[in-house]
Biopython code that builds the backbone (N, CA, C, O; Angstrom):
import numpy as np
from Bio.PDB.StructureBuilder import StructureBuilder

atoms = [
    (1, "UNK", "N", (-1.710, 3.226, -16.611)),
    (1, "UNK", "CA", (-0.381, 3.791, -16.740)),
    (1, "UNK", "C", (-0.492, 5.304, -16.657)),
    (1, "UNK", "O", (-1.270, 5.840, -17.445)),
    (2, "UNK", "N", (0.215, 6.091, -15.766)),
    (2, "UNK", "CA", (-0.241, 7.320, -15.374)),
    (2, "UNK", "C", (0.806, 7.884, -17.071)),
    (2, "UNK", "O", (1.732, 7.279, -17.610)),
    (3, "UNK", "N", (0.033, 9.460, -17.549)),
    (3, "UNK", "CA", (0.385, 9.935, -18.268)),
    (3, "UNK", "C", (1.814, 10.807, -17.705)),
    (3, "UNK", "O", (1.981, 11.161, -16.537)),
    (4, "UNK", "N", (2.801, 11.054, -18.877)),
    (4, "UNK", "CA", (3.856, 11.816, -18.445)),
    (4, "UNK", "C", (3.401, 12.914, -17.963)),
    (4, "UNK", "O", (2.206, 13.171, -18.109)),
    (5, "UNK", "N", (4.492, 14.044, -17.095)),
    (5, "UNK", "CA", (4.138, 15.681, -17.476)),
    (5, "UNK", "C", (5.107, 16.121, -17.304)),
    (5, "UNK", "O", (6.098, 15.752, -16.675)),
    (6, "UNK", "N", (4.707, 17.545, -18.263)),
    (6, "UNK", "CA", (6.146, 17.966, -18.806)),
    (6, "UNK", "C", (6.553, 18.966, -17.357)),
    (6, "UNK", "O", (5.760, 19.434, -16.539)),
    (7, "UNK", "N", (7.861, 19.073, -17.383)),
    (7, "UNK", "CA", (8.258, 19.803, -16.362)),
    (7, "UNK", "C", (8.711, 21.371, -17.251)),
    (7, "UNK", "O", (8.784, 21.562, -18.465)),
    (8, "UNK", "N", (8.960, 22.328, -16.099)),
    (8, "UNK", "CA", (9.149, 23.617, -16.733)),
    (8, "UNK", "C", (9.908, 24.351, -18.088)),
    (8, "UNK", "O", (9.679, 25.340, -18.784)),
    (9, "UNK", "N", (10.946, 23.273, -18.044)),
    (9, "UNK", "CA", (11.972, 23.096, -19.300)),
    (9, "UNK", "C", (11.171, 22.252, -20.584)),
    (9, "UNK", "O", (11.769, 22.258, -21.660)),
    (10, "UNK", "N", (9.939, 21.580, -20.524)),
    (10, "UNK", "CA", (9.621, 20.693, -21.052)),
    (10, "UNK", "C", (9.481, 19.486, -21.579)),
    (10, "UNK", "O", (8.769, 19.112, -22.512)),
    (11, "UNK", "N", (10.822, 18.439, -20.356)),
    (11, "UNK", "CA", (10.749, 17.396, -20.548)),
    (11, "UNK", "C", (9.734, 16.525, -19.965)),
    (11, "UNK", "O", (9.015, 16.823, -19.012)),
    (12, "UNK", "N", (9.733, 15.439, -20.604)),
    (12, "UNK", "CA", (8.310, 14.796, -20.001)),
    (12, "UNK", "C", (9.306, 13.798, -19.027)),
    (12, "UNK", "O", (10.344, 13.260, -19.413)),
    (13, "UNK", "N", (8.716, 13.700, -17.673)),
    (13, "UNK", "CA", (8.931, 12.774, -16.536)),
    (13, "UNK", "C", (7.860, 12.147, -15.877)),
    (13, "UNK", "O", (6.833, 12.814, -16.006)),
    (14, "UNK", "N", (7.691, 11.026, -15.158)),
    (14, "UNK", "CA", (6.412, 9.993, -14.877)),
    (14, "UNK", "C", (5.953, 10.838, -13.680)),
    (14, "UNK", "O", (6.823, 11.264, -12.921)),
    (15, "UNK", "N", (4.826, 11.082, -13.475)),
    (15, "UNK", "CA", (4.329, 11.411, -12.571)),
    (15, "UNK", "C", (4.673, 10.934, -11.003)),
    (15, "UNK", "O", (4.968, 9.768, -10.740)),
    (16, "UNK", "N", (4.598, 11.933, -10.054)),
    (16, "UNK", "CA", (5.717, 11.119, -8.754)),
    (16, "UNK", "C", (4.787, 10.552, -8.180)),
    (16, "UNK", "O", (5.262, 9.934, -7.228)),
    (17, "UNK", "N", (3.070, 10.350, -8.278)),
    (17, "UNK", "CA", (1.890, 10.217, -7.291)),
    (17, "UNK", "C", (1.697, 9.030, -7.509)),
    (17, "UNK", "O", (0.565, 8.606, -7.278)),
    (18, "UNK", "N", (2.892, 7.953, -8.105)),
    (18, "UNK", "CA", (1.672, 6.677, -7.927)),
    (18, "UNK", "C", (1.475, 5.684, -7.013)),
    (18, "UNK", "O", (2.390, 4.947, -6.645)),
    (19, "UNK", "N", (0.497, 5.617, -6.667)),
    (19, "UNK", "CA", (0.151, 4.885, -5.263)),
    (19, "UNK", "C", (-0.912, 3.802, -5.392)),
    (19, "UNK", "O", (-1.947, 4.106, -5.985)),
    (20, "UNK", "N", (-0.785, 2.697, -4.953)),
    (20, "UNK", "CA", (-0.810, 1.319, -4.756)),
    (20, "UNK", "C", (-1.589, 1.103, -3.515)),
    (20, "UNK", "O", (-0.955, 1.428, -2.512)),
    (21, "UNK", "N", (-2.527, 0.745, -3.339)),
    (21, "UNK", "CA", (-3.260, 0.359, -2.098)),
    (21, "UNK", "C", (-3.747, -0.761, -1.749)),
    (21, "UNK", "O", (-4.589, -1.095, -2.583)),
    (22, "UNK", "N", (-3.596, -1.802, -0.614)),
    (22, "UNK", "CA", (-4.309, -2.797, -0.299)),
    (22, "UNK", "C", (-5.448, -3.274, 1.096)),
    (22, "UNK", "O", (-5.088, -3.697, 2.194)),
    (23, "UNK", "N", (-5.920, -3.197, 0.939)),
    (23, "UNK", "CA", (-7.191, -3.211, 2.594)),
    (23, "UNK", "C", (-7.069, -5.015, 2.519)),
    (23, "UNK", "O", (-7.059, -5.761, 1.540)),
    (24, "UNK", "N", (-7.007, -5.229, 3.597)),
    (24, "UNK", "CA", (-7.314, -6.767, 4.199)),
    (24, "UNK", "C", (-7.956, -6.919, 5.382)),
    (24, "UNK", "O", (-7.681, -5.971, 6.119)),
    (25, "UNK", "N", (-8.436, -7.429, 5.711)),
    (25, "UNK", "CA", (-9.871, -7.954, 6.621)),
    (25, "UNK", "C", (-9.739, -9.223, 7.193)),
    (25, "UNK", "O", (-9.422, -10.159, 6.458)),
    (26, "UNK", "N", (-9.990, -9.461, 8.748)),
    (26, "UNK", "CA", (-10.307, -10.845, 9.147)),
    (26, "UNK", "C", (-11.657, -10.598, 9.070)),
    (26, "UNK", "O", (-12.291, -9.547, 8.970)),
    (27, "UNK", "N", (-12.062, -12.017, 9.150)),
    (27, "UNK", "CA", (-13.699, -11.896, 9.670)),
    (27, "UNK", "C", (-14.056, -11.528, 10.918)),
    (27, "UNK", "O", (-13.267, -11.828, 11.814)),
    (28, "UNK", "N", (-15.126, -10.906, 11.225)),
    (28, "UNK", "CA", (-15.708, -10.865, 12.719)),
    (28, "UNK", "C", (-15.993, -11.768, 13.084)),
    (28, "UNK", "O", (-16.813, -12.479, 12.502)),
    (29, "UNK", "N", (-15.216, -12.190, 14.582)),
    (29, "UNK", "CA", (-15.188, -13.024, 15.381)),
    (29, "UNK", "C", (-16.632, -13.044, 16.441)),
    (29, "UNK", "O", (-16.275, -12.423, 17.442)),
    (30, "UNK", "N", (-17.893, -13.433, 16.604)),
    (30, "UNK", "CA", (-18.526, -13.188, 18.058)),
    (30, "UNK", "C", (-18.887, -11.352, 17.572)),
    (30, "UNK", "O", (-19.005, -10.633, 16.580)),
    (31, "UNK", "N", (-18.926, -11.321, 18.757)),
    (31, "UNK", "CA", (-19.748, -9.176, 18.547)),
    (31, "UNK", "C", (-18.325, -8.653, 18.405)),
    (31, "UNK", "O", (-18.341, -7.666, 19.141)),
    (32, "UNK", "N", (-17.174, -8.736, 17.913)),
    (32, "UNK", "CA", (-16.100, -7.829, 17.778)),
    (32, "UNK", "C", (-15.678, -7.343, 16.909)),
    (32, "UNK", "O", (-15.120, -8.126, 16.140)),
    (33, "UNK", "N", (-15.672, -6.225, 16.599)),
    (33, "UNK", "CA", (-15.812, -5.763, 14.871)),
    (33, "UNK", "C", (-14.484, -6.586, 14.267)),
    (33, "UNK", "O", (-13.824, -7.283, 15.037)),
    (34, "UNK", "N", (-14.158, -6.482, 12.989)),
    (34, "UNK", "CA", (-12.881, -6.984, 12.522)),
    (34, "UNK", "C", (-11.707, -6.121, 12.290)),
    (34, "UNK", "O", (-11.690, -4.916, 12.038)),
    (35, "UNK", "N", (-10.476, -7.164, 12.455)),
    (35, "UNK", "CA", (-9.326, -6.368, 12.295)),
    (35, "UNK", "C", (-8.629, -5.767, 10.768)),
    (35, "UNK", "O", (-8.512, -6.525, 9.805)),
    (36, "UNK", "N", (-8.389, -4.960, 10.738)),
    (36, "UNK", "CA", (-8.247, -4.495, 9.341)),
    (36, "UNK", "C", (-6.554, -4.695, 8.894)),
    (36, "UNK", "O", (-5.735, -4.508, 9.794)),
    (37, "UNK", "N", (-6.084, -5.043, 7.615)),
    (37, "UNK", "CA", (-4.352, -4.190, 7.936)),
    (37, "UNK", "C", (-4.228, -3.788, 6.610)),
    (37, "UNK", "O", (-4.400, -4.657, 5.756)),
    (38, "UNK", "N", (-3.754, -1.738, 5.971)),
    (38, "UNK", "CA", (-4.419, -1.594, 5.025)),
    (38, "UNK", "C", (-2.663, -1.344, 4.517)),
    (38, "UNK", "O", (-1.948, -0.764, 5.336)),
    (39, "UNK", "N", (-2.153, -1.709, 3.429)),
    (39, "UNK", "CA", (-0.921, -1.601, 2.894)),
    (39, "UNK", "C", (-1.088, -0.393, 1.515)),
    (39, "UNK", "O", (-1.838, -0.488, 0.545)),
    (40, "UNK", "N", (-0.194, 0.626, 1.817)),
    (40, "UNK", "CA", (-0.013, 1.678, 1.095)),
    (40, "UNK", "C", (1.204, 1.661, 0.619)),
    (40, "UNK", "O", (2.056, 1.747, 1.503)),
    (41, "UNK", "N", (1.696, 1.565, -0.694)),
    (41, "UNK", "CA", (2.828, 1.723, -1.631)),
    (41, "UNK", "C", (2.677, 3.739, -2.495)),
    (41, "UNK", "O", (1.784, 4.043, -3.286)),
    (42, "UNK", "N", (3.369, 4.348, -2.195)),
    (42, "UNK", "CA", (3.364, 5.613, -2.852)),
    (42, "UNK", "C", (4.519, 5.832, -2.957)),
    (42, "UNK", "O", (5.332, 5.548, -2.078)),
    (43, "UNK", "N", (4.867, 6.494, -4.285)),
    (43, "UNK", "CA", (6.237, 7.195, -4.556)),
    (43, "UNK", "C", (6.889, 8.705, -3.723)),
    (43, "UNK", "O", (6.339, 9.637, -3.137)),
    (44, "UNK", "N", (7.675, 8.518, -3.894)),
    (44, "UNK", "CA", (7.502, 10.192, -3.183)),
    (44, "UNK", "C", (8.025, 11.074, -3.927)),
    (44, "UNK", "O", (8.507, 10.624, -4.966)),
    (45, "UNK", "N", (8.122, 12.413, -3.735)),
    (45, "UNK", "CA", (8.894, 13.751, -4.491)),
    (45, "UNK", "C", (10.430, 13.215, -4.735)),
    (45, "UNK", "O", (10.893, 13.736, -5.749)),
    (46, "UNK", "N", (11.278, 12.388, -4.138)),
    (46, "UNK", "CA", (12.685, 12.758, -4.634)),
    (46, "UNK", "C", (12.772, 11.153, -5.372)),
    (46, "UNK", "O", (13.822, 10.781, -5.896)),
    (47, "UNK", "N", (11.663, 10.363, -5.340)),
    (47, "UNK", "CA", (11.939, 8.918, -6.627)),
    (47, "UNK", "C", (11.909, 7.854, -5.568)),
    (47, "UNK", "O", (11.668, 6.724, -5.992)),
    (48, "UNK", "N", (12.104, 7.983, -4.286)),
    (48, "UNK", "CA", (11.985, 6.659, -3.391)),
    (48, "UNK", "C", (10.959, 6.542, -3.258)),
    (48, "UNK", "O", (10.163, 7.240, -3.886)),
    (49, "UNK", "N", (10.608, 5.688, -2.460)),
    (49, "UNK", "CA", (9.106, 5.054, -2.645)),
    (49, "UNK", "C", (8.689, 4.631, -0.566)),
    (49, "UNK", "O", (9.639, 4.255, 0.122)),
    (50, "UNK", "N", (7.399, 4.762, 0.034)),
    (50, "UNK", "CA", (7.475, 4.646, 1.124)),
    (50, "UNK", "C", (5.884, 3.815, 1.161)),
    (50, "UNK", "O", (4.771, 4.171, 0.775)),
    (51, "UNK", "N", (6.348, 2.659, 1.766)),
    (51, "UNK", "CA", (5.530, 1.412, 2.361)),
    (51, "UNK", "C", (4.922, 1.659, 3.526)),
    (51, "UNK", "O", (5.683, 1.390, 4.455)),
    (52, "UNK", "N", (3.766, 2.099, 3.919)),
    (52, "UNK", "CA", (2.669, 2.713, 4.631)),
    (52, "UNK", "C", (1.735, 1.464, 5.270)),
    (52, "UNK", "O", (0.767, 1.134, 4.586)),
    (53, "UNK", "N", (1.952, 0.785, 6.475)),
    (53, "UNK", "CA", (1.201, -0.117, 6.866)),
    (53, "UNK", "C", (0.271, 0.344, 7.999)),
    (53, "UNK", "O", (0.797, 0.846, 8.992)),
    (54, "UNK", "N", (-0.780, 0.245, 7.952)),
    (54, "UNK", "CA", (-1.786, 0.600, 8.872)),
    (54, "UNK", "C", (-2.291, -0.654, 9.615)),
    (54, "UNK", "O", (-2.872, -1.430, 8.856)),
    (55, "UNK", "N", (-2.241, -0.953, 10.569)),
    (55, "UNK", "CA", (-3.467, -2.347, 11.754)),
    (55, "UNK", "C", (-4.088, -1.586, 12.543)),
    (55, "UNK", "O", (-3.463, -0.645, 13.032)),
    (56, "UNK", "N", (-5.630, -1.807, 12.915)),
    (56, "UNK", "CA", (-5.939, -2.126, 13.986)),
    (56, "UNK", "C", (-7.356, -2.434, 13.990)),
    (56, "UNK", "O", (-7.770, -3.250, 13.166)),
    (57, "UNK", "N", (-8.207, -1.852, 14.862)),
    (57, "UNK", "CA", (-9.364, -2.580, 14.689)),
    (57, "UNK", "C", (-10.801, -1.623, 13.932)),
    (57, "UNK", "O", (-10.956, -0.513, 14.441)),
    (58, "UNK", "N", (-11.449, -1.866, 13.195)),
    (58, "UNK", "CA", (-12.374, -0.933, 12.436)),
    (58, "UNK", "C", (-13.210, -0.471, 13.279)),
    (58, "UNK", "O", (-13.934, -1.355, 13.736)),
    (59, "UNK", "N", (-13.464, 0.856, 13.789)),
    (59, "UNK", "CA", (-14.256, 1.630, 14.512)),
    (59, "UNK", "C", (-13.200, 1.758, 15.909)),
    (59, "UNK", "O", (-13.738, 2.086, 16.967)),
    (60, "UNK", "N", (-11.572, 1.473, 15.896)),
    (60, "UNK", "CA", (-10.839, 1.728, 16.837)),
    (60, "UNK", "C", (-9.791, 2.309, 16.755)),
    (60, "UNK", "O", (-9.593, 2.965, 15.732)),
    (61, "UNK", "N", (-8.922, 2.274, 17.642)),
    (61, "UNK", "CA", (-7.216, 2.357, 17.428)),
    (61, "UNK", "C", (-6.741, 1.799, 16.302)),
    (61, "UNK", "O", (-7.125, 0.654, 16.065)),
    (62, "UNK", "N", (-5.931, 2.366, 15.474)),
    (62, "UNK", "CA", (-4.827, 1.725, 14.208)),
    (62, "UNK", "C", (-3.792, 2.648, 14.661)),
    (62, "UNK", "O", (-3.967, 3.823, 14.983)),
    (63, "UNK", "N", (-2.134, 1.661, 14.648)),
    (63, "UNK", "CA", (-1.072, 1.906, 14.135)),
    (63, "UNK", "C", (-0.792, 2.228, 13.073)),
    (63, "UNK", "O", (-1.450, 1.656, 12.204)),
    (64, "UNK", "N", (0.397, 3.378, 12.511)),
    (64, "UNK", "CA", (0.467, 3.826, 11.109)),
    (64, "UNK", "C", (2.636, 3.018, 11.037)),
    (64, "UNK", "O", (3.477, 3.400, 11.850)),
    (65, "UNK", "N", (2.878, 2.207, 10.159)),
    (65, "UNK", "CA", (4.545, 2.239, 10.441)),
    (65, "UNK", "C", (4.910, 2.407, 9.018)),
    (65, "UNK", "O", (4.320, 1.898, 8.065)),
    (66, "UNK", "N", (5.919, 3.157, 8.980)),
    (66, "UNK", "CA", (6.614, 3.744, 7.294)),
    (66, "UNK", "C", (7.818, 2.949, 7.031)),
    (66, "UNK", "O", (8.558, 2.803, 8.004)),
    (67, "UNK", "N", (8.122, 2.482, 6.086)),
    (67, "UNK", "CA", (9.199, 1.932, 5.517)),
    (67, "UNK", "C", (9.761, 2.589, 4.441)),
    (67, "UNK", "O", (9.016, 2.768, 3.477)),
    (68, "UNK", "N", (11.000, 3.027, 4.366)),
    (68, "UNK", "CA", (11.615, 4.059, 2.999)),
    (68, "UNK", "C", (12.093, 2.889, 2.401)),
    (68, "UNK", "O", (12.225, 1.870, 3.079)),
    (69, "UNK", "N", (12.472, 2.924, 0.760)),
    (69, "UNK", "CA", (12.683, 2.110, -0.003)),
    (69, "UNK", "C", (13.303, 2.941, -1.535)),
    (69, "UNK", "O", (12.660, 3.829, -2.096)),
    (70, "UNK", "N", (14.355, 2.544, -1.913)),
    (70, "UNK", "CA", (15.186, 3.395, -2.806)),
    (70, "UNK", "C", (14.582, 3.239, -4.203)),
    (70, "UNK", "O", (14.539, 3.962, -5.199)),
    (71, "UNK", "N", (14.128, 2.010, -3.896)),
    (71, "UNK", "CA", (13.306, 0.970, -5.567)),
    (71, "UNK", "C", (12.837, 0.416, -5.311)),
    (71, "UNK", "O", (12.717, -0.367, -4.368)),
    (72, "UNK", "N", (12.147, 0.844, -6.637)),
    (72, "UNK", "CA", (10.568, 0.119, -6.774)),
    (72, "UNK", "C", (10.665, -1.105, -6.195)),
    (72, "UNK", "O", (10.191, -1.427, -5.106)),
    (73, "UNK", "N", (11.539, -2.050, -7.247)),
    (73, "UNK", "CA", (11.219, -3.458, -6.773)),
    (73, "UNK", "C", (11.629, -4.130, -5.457)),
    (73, "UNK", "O", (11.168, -5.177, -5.004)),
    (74, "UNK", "N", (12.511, -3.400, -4.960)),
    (74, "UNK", "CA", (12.399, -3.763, -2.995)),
    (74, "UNK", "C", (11.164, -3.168, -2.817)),
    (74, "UNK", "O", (10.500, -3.909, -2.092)),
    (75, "UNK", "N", (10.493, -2.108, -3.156)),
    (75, "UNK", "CA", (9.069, -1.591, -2.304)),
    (75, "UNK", "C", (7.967, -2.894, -2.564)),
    (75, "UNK", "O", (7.204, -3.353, -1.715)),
    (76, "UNK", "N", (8.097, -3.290, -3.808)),
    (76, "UNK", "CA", (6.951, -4.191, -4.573)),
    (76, "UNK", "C", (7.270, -5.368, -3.757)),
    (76, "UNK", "O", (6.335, -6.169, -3.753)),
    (77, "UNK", "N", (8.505, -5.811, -2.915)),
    (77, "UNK", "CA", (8.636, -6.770, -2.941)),
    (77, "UNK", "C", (8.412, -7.018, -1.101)),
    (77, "UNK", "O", (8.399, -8.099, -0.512)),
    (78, "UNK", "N", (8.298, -6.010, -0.671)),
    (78, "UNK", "CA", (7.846, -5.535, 0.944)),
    (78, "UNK", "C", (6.242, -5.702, 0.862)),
    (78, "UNK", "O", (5.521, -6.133, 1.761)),
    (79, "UNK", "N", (5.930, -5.355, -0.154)),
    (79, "UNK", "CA", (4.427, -5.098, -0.069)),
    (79, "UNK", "C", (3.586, -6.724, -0.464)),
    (79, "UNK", "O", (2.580, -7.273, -0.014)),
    (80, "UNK", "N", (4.313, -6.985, -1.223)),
    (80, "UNK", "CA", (4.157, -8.702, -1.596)),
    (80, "UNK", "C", (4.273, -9.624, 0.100)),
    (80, "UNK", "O", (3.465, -10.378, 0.641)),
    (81, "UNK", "N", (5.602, -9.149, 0.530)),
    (81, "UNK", "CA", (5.343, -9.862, 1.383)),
    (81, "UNK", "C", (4.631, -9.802, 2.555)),
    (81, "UNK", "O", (4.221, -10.838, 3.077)),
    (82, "UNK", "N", (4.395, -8.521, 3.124)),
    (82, "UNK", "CA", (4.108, -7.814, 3.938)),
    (82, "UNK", "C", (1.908, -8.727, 3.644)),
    (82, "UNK", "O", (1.196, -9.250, 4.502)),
    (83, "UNK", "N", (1.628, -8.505, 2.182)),
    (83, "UNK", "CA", (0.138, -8.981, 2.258)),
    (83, "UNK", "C", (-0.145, -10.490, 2.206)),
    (83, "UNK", "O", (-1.167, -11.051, 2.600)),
    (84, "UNK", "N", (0.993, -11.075, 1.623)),
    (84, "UNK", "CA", (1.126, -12.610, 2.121)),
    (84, "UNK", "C", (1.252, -13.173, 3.500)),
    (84, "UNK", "O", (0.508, -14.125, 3.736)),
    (85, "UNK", "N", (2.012, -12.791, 4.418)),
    (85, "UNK", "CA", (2.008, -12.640, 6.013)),
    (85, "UNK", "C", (0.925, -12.567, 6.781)),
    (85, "UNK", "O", (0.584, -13.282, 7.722)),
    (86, "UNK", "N", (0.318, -11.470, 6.210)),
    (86, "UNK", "CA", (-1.489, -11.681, 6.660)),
    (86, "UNK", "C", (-2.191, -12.576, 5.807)),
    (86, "UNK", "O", (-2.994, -13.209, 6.493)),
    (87, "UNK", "N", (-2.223, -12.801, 4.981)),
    (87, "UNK", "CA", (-3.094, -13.728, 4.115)),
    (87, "UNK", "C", (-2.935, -14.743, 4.690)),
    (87, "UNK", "O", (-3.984, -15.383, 4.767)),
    (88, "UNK", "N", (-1.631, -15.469, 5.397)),
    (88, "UNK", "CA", (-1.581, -16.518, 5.675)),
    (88, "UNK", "C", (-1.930, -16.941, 7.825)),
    (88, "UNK", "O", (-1.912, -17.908, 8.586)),
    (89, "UNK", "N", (-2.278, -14.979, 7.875)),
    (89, "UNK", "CA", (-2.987, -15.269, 9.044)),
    (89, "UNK", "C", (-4.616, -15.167, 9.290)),
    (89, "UNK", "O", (-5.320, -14.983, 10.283)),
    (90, "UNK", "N", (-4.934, -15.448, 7.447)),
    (90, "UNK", "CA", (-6.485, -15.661, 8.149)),
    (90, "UNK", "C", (-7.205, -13.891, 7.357)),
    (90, "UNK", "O", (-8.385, -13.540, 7.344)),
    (91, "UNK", "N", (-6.419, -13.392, 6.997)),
    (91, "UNK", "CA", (-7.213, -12.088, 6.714)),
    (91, "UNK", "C", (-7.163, -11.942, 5.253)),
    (91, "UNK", "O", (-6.117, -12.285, 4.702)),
    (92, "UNK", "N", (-8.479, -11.323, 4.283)),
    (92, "UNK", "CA", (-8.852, -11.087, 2.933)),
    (92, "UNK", "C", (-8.420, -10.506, 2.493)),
    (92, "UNK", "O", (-7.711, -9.834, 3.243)),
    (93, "UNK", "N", (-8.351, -10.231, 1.472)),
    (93, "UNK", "CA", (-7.964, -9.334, 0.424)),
    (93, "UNK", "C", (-9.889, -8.379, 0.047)),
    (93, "UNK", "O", (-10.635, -8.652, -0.894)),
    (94, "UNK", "N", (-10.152, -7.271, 1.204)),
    (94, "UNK", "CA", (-11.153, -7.165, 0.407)),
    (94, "UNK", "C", (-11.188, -5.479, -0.705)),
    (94, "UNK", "O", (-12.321, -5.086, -0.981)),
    (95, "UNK", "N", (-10.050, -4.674, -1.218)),
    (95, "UNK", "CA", (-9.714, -3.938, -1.935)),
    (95, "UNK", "C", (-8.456, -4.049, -2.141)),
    (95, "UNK", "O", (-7.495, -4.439, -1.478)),
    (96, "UNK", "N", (-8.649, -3.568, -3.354)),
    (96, "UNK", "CA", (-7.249, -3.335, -4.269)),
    (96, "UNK", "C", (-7.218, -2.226, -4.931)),
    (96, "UNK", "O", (-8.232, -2.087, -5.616)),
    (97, "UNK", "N", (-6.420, -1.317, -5.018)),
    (97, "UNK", "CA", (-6.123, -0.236, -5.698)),
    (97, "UNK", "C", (-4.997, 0.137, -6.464)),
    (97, "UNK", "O", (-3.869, -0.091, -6.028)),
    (98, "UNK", "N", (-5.209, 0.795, -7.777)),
    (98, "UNK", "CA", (-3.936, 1.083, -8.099)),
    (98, "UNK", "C", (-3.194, 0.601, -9.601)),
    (98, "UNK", "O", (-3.557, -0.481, -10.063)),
    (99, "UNK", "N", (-2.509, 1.136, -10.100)),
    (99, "UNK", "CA", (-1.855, 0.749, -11.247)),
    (99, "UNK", "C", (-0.910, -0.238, -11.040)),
    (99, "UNK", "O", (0.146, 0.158, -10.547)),
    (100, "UNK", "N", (-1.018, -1.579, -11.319)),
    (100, "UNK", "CA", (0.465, -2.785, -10.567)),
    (100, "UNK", "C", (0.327, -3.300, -9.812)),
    (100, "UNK", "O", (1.135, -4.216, -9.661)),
    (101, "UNK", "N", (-0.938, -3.117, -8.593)),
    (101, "UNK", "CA", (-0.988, -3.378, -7.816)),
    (101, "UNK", "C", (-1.460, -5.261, -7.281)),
    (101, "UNK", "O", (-2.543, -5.832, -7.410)),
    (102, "UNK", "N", (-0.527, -5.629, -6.857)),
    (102, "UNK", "CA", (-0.390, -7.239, -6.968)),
    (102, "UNK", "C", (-1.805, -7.809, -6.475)),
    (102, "UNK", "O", (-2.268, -7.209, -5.505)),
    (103, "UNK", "N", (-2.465, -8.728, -6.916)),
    (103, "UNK", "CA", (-4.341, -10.034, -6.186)),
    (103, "UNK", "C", (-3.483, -10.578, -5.647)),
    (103, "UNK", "O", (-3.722, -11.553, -4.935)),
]
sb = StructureBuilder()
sb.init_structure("model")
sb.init_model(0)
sb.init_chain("A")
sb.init_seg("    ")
for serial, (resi, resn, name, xyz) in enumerate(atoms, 1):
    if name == "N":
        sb.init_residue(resn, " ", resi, " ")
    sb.init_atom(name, np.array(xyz, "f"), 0.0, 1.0, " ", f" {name:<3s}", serial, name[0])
structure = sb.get_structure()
C-alpha cells in the first residue's frame, strides 16, 4: 500500500505512481524466439488511469496501444480481461508486479 504525501498545504493525498504490471509469454515454438504481451496499469497526474499493452516478439518489433480510463475499476477490469484473452491463447503468466495486481 503506497504511503500518503503531503502536498504543499499539507494534506495527505495517495500517491499518483501506482503501477501494476503483467509480462505473459508463449512458449518457443521450433528456433523462434517467443511472443511476449506485457500489460501496464498506471495512474496518471490528473486521477485517470491508462492501460498500456505492449505485443510482439522478444528480441523484435513490439506494438505499444494506450487505453484512458476514468476508474480504477473499469481500468482493473480491462486489464483482467485483456490477460485472460491471452491466457486463453496459450500464453503464461511469467511476472507480476505491483500493489493489486490480479494471478
Amino acid at each position: 500500500m503506497p504511503r500518503p504525501v503531503h502536498n504543499r498545504l499539507g494534506a495527505a493525498s495517495a500517491s499518483y505512481n501506482l503501477r501494476m504490471r503483467l509480462l505473459l509469454q508463449q512458449p518457443a515454438i521450433g528456433g523462434d524466439p517467443p511472443r511476449f504481451v506485457q500489460l501496464i496499469l498506471q495512474q496518471d497526474l490528473l486521477g485517470g488511469w491508462t492501460l498500456m499493452r505492449e505485443t510482439g516478439q522478444t528480441g523484435g518489433r513490439s506494438t505499444l496501444k494506450r487505453e484512458q480510463y476514468l476508474e480504477r475499476d473499469a481500468a482493473m477490469a480491462a486489464l483482467e480481461k485483456a490477460r485472460d484473452a491471452q491466457l486463453r491463447k496459450g500464453y503464461r503468466l511469467v511476472f507480476a508486479q505491483g500493489a493489486g495486481v490480479p494471478q
